[in-house]
Backbone bond lengths (Angstrom), bond angles and torsions (degrees), N, CA, C in turn:
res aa  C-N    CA-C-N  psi(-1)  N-CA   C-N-CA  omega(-1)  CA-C   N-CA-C  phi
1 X - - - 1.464 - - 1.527 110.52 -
2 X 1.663 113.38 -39.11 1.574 86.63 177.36 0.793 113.38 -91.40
3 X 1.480 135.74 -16.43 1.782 125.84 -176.60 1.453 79.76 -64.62
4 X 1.518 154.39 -65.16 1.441 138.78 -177.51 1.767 121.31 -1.37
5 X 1.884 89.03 -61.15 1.382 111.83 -149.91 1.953 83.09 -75.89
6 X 1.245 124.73 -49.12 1.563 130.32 -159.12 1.529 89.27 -51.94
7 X 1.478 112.22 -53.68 1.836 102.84 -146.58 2.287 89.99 -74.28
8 X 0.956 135.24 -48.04 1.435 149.70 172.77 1.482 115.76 -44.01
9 X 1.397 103.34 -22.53 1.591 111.64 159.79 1.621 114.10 -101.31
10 X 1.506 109.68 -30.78 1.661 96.73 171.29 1.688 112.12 -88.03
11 X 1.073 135.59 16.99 1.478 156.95 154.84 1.725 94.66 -73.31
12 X 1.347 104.18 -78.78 1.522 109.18 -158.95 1.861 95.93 -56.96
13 X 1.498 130.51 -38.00 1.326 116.03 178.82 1.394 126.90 -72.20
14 X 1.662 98.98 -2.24 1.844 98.81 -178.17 1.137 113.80 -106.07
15 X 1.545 109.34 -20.47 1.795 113.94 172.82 1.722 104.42 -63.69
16 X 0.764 139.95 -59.88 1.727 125.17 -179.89 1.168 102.25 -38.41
17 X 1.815 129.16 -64.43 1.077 115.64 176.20 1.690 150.40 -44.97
18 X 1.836 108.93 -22.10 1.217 124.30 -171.26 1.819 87.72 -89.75
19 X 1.355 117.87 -48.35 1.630 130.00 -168.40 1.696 77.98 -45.68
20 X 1.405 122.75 -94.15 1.943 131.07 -173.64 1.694 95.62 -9.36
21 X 1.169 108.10 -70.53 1.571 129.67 -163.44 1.572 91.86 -51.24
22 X 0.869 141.44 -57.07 1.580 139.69 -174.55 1.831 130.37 -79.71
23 X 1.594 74.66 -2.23 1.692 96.05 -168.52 1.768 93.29 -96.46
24 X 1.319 86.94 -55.50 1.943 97.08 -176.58 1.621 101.71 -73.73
25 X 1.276 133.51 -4.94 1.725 111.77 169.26 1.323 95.33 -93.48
26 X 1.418 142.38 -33.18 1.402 158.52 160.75 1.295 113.52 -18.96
27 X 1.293 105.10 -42.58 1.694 119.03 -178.70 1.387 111.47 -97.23
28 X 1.346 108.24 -41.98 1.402 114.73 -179.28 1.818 94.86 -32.82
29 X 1.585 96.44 -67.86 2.120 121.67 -157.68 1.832 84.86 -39.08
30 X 1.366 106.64 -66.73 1.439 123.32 -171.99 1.927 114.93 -32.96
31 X 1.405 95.58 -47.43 1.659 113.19 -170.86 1.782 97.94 -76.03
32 X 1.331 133.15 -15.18 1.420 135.77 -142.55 1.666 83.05 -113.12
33 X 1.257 112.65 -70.83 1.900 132.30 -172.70 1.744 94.56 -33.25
34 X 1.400 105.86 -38.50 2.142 111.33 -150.60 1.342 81.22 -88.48
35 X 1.566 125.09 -52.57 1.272 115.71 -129.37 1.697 106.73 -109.36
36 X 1.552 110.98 -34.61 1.604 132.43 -173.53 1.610 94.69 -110.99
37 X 1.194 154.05 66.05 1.834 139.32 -151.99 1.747 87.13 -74.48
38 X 1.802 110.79 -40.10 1.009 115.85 -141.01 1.605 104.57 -82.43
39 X 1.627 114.97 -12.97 1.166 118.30 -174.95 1.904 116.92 -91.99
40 X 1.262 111.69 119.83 1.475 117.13 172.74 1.207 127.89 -58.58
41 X 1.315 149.08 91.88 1.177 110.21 -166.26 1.748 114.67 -107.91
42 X 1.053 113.05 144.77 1.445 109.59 -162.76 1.863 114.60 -84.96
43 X 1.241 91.08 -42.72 2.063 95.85 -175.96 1.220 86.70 -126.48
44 X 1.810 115.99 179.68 1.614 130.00 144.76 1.316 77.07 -137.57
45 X 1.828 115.72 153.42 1.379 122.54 175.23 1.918 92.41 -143.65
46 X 0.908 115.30 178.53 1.792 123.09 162.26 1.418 101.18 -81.85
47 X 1.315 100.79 149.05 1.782 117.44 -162.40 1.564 105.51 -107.02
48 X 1.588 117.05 -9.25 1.262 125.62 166.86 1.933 89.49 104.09
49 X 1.012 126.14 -16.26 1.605 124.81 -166.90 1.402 99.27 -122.24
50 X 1.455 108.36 119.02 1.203 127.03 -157.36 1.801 102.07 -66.05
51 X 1.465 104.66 145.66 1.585 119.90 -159.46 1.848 129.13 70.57
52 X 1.609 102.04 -20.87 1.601 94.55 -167.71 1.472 93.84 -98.99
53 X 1.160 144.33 160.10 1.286 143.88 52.43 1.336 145.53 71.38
54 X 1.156 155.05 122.71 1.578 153.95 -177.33 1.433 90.59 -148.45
55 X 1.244 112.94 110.89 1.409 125.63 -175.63 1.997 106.97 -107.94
56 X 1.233 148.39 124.62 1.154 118.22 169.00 1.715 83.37 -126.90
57 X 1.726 81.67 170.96 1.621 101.67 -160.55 1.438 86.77 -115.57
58 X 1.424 119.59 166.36 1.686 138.69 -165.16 1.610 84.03 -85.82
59 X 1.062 141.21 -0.35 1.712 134.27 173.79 1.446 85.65 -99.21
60 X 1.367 149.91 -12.57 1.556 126.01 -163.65 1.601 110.38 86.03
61 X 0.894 130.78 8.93 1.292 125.48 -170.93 1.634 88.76 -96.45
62 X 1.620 101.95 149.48 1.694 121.55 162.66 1.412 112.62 -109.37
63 X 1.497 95.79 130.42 1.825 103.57 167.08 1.538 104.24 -125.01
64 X 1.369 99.53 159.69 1.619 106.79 172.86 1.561 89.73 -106.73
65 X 1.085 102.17 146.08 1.380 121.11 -171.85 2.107 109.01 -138.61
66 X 1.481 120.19 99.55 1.344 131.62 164.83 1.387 114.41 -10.65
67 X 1.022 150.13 -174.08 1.752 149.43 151.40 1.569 123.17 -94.88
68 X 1.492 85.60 -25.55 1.837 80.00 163.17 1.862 103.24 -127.59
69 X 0.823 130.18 52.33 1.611 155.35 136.98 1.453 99.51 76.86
70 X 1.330 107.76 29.20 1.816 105.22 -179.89 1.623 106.87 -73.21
71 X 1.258 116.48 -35.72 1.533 113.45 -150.92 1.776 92.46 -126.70
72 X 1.337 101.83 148.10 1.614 107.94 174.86 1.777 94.97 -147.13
73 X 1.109 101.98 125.78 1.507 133.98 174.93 1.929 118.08 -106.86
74 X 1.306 93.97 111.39 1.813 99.28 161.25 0.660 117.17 -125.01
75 X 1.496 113.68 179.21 1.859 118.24 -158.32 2.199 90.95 92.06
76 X 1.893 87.38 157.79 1.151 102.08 167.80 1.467 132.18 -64.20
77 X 1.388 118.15 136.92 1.786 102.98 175.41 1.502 89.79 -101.78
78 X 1.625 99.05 153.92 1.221 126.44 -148.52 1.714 86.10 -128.16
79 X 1.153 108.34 141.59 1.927 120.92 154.72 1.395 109.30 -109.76
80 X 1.499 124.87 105.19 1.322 113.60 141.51 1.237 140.86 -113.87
81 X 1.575 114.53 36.80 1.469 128.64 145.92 1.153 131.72 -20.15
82 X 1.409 99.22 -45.95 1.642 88.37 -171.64 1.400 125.41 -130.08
83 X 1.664 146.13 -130.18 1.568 110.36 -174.35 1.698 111.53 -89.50
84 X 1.236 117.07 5.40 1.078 146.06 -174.46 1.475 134.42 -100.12
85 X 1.325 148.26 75.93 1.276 121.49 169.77 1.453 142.14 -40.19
86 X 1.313 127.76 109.69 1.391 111.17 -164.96 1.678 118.56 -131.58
87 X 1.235 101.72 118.79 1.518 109.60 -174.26 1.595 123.83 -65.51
88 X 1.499 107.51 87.00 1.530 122.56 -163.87 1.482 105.93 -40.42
89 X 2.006 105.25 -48.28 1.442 104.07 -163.37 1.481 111.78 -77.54
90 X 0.844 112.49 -35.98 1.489 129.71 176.55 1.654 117.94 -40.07
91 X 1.386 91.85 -46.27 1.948 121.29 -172.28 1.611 83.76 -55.12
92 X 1.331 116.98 -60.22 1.356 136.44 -124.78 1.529 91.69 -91.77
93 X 1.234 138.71 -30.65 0.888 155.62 -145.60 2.159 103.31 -112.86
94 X 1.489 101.19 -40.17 1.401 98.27 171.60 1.812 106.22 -83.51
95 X 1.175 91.67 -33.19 1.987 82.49 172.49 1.585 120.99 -78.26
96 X 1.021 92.21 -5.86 1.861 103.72 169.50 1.554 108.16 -68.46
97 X 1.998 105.68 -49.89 1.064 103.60 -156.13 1.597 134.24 -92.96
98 X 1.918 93.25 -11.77 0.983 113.49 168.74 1.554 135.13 -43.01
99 X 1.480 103.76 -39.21 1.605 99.53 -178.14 1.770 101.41 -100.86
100 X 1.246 93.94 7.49 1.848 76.89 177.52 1.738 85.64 -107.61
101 X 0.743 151.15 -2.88 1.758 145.99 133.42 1.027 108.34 -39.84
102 X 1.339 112.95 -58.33 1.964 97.36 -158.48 1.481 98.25 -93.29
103 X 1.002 128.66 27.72 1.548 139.78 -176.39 1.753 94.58 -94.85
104 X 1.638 114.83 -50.75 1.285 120.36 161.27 1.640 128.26 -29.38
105 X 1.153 128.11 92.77 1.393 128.77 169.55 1.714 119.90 -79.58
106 X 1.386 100.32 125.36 1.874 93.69 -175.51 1.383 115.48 -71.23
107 X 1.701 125.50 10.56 1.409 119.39 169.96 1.908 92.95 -73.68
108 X 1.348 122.46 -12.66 1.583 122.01 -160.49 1.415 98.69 -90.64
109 X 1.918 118.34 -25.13 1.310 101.55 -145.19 1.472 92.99 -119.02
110 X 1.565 124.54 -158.24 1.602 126.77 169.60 1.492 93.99 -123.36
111 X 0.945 119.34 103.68 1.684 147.90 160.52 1.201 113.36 -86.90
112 X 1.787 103.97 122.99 1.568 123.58 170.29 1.498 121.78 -97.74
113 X 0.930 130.53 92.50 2.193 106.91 -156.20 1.399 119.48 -87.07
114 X 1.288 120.57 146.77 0.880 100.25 163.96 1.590 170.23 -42.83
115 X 1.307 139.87 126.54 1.706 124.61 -159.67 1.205 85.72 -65.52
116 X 1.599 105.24 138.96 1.187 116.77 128.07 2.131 98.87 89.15
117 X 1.281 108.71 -116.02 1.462 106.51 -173.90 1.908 111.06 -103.52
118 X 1.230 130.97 128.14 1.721 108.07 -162.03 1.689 91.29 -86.36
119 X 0.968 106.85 167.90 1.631 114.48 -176.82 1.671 90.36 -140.84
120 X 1.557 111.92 -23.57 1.876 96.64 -165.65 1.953 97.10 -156.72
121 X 1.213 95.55 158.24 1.584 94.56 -161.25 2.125 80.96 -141.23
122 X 1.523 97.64 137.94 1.664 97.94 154.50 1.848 106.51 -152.72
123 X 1.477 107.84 168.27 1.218 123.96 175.76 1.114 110.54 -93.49
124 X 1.518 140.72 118.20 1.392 136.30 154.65 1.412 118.34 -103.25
125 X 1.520 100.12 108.19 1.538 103.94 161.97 1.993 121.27 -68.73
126 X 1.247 99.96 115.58 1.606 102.61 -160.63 1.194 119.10 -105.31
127 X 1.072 124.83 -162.71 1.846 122.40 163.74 1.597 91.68 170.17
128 X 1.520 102.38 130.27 1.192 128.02 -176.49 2.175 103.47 -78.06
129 X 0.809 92.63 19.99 1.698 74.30 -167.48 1.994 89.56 -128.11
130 X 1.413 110.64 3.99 1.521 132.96 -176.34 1.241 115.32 -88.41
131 X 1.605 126.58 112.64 1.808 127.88 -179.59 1.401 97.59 -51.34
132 X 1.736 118.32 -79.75 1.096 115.78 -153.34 2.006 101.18 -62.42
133 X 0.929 109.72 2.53 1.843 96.04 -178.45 1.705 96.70 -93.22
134 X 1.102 129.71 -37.76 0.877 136.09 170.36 2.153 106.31 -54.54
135 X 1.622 100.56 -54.75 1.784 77.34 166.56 1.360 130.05 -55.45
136 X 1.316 103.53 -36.31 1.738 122.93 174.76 1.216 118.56 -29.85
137 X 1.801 109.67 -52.88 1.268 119.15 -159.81 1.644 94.83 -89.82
138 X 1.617 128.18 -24.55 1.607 114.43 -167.36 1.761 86.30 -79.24
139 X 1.154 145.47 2.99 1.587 137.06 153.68 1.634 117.61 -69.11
140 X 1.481 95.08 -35.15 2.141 89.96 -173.59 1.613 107.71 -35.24
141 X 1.348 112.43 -71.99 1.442 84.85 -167.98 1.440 128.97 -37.99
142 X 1.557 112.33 -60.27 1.606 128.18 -160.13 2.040 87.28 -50.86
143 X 1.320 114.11 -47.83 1.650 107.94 176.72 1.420 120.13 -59.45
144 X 1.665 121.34 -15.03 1.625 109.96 -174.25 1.468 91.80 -98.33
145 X 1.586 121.44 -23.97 1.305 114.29 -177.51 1.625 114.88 -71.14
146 X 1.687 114.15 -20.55 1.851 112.76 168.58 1.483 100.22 -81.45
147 X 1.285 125.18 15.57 1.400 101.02 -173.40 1.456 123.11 99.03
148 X 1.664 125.20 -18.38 1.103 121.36 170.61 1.699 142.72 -53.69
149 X 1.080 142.51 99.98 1.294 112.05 -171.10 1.957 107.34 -76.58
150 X 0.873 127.63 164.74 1.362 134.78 -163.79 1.881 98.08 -128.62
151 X 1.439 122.35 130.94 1.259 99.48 179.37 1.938 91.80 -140.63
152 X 0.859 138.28 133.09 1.421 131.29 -149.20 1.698 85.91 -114.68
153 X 1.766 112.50 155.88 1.443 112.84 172.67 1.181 92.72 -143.68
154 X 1.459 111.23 125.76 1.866 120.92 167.28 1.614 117.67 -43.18
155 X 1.350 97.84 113.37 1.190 90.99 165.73 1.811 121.99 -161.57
156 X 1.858 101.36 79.02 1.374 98.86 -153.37 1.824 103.14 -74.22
157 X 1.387 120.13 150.68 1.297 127.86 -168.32 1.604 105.71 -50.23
158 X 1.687 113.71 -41.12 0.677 102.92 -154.12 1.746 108.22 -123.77
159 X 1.061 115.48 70.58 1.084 116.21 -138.81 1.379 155.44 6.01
160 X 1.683 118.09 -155.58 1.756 91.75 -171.12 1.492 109.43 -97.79
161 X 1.517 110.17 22.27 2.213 114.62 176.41 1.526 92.28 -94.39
162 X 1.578 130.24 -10.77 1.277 132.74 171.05 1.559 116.80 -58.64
163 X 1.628 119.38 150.35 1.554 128.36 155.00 1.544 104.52 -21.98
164 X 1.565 116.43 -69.64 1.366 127.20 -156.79 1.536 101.46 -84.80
165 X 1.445 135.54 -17.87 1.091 109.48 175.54 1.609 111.72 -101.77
166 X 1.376 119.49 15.96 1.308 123.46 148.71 1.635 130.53 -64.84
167 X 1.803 76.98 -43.85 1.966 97.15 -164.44 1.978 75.59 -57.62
168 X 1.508 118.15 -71.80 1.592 118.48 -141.52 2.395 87.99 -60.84
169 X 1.160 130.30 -38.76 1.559 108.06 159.68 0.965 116.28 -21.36
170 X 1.475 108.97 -80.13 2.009 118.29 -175.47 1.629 108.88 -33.65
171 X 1.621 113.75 -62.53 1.123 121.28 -172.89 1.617 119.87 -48.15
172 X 1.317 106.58 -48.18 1.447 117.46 -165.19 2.282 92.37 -71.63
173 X 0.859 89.25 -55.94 2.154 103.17 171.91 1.774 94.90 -48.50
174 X 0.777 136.42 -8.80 1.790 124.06 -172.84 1.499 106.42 -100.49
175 X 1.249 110.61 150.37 1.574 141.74 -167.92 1.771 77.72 -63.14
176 X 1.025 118.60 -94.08 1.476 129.96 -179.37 1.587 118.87 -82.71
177 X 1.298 94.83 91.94 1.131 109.36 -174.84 1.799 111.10 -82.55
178 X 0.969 109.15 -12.74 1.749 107.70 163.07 1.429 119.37 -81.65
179 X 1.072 111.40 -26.65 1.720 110.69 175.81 1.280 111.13 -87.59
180 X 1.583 127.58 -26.17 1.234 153.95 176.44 1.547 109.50 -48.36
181 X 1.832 90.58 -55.65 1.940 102.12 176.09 1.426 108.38 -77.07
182 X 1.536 124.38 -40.64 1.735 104.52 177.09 0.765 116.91 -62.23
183 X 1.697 131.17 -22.08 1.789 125.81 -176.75 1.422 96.66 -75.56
184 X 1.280 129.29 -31.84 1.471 119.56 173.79 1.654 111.73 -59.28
185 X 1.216 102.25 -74.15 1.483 109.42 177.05 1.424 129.48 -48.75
186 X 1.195 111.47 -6.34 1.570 128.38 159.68 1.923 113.69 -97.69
187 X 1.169 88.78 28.96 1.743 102.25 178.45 1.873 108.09 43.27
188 X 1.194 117.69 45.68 1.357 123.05 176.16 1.468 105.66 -117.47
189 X 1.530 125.06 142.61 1.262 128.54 -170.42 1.842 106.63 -83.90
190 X 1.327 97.49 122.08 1.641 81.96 166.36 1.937 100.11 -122.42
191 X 1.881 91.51 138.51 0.717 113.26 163.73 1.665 146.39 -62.95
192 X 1.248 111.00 139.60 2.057 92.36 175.41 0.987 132.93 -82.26
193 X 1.144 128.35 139.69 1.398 137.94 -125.32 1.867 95.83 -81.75
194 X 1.630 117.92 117.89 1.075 115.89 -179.73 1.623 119.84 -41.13
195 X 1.837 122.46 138.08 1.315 117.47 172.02 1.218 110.04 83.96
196 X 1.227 126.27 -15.93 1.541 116.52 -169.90 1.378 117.20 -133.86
197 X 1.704 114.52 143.12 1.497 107.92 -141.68 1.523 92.45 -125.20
198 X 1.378 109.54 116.66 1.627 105.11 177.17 1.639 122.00 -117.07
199 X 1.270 78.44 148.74 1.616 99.23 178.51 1.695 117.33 -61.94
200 X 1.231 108.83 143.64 1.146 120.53 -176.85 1.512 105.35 -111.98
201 X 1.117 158.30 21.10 1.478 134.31 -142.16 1.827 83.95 -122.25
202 X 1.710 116.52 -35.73 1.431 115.77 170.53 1.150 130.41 -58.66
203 X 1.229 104.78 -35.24 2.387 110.04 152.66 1.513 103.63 -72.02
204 X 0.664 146.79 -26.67 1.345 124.47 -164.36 1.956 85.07 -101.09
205 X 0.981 122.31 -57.57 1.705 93.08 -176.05 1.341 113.75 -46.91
206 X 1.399 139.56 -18.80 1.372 151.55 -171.70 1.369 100.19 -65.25
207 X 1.490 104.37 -61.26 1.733 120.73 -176.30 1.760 113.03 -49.91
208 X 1.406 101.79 -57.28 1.631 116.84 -175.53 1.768 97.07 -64.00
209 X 1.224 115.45 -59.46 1.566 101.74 172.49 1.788 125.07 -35.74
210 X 1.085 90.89 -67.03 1.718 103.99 167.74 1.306 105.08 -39.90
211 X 1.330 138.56 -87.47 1.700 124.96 -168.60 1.450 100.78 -60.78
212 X 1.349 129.91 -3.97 1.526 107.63 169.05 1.536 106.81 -87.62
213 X 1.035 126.57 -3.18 2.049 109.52 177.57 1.251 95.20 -140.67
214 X 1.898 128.21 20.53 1.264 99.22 130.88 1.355 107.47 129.11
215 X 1.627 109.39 -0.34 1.435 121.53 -171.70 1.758 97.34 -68.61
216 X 1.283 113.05 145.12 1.594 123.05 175.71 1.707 95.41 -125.80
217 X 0.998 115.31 -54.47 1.738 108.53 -169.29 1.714 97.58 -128.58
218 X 1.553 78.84 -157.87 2.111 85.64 -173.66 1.659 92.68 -166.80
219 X 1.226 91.84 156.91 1.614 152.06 -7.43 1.919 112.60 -44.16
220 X 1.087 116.20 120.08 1.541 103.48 170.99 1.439 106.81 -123.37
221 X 1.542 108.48 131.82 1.459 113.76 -148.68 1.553 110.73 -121.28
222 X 1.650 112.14 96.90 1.566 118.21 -174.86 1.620 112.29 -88.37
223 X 1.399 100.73 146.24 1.657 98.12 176.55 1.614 94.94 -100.44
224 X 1.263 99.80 164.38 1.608 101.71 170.48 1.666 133.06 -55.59
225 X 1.493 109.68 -3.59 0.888 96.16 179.57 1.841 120.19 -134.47
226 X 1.699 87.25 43.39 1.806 126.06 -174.26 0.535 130.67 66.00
227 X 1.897 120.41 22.70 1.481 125.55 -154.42 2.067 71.21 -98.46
228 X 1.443 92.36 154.02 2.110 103.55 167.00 1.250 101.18 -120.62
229 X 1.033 99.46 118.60 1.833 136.52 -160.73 1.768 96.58 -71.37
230 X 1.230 119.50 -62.14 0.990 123.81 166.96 2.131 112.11 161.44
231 X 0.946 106.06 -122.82 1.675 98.82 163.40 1.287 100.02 -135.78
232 X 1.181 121.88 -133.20 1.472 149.07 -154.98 2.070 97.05 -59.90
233 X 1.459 87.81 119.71 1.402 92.17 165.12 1.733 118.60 176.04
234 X 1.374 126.76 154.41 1.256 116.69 -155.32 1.374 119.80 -91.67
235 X 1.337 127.90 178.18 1.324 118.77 -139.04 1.815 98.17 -78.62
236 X 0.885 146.72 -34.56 1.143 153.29 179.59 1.820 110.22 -58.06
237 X 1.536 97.03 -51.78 1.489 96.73 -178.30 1.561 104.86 -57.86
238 X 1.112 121.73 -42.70 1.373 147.01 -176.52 1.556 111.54 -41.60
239 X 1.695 113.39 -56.97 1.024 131.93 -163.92 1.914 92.21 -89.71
240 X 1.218 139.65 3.88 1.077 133.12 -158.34 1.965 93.55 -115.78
241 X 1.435 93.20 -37.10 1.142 94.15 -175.37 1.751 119.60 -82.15
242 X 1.766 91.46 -17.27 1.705 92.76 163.63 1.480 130.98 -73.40
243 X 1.343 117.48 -4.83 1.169 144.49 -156.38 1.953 108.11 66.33
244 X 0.791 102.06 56.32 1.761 93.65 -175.73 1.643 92.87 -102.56
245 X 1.473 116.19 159.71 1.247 123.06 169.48 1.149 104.46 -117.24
246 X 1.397 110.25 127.78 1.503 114.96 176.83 1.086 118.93 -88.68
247 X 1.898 134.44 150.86 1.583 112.46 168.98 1.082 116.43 -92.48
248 X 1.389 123.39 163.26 1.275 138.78 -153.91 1.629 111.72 -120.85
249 X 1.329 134.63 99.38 0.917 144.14 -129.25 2.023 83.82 -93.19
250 X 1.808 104.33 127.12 1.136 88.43 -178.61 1.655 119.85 -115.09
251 X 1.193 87.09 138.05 1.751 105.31 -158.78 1.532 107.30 -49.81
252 X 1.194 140.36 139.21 1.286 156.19 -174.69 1.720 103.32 -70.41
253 X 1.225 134.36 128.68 1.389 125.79 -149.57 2.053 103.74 -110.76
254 X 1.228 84.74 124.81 1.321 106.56 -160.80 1.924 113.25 -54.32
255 X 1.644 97.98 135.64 1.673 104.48 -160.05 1.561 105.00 -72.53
């Protein structure tokens, strides 16, 4: 009976609190419709910091948002409580993105694999009409030779009625779609494949994925486990940031 009475009183002390909690996202929606019409917003959750907010928008974007909707904050919130600095939004943002990654099937994408044994796997959101994606890609090999697999995701800047989101159509429509993308990325036109009529609706979920966890430019470079690596960089930096250890070829010792 009293453990009864304990849990029926910590019920009755959290309902005021969830009622507040539903009252203040209530206003938030209210303060967003008057003030943002143009902004979607998809969730509000608790931000871990007492009174604000974690607001995200149907683009993927995070706001901190006040409890009664005076103040709106962007940029990452940061914890440094403890012995650690730790990037709340960031956290929140790779566990978001993780299962809409592995949601990705490589019959969808242009996959390079790794030589030999893989030790490290990433997603590059790309675009053929991009300098530094174009450096990106003169690394694939030296990355399948550490072991990297390389798996590329359409995603031209400017969409797919663009130059470049034609070229990556053609590409994605080709028998060999890996040789398809270096002739792109070597600034050579590839054509669509005579007679045959392809669908577009699998780039464009590529595209809408991408502004949903956050892609802004390209190369943008996910590890499997939603952390974004960063963009453009060479195969070593690459492999450093997967944690892979490379061997170190040892020099023959001088006569």
């Amino acid at each position: 009976m009293f453990r009864f009475i304990l849990i029926a009183a910590a019920a009755l002390l959290t309902l005021p609190m969830s009622l507040q909690a539903a009252a203040e996202q209530d206003v938030i929606k209210r303060a967003f419709a008057a003030k943002f019409p143009q902004v979607e917003i998809a969730s509000i959750d608790k931000s871990g910091v007492g009174g604000i907010y974690q607001v995200e928008t149907s683009a993927g974007e995070l706001l901190y948002v006040s409890g009664d909707s005076k103040f709106v904050f962007t940029g990452d919130l940061l914890n440094i409580g403890g012995g650690a600095t730790v990037n709340v939004s960031e956290n929140w943002r790779s566990n978001k993105r993780v299962s809409a990654l592995n949601d990705l099937k490589d019959a969808d994408l242009v996959v390079y694999p790794a030589a030999n044994e893989e030790k490290g796997e990433v997603l590059v959101f790309t675009d053929t009409s991009c300098g530094y994606c174009r450096k990106f890609h003169a690394e694939i090999t030296a990355m399948n030779n550490l072991g990297i697999t390389v798996k590329y995701v359409a995603w031209p800047r400017y969409g797919l009625q663009s130059p470049a989101g034609q070229t990556m159509v053609n590409i994605w429509c080709s028998d060999d779609r890996g040789a398809a993308m270096t002739q792109a990325k070597s600034n050579q036109p590839v054509a669509a494949p005579g007679g045959k009529t392809c669908e577009q609706n699998t780039l464009q979920d590529q595209i809408n994925l991408g502004h949903s966890i956050g892609v802004r430019g390209t190369p943008a470079v996910f590890a499997t486990d939603g952390r974004q690596l960063g963009g453009y960089m060479k195969a070593d930096q690459l492999a450093d940031q997967l944690g892979i250890q490379q061997a170190i070829a040892q020099q023959p010792a001088a006569q």
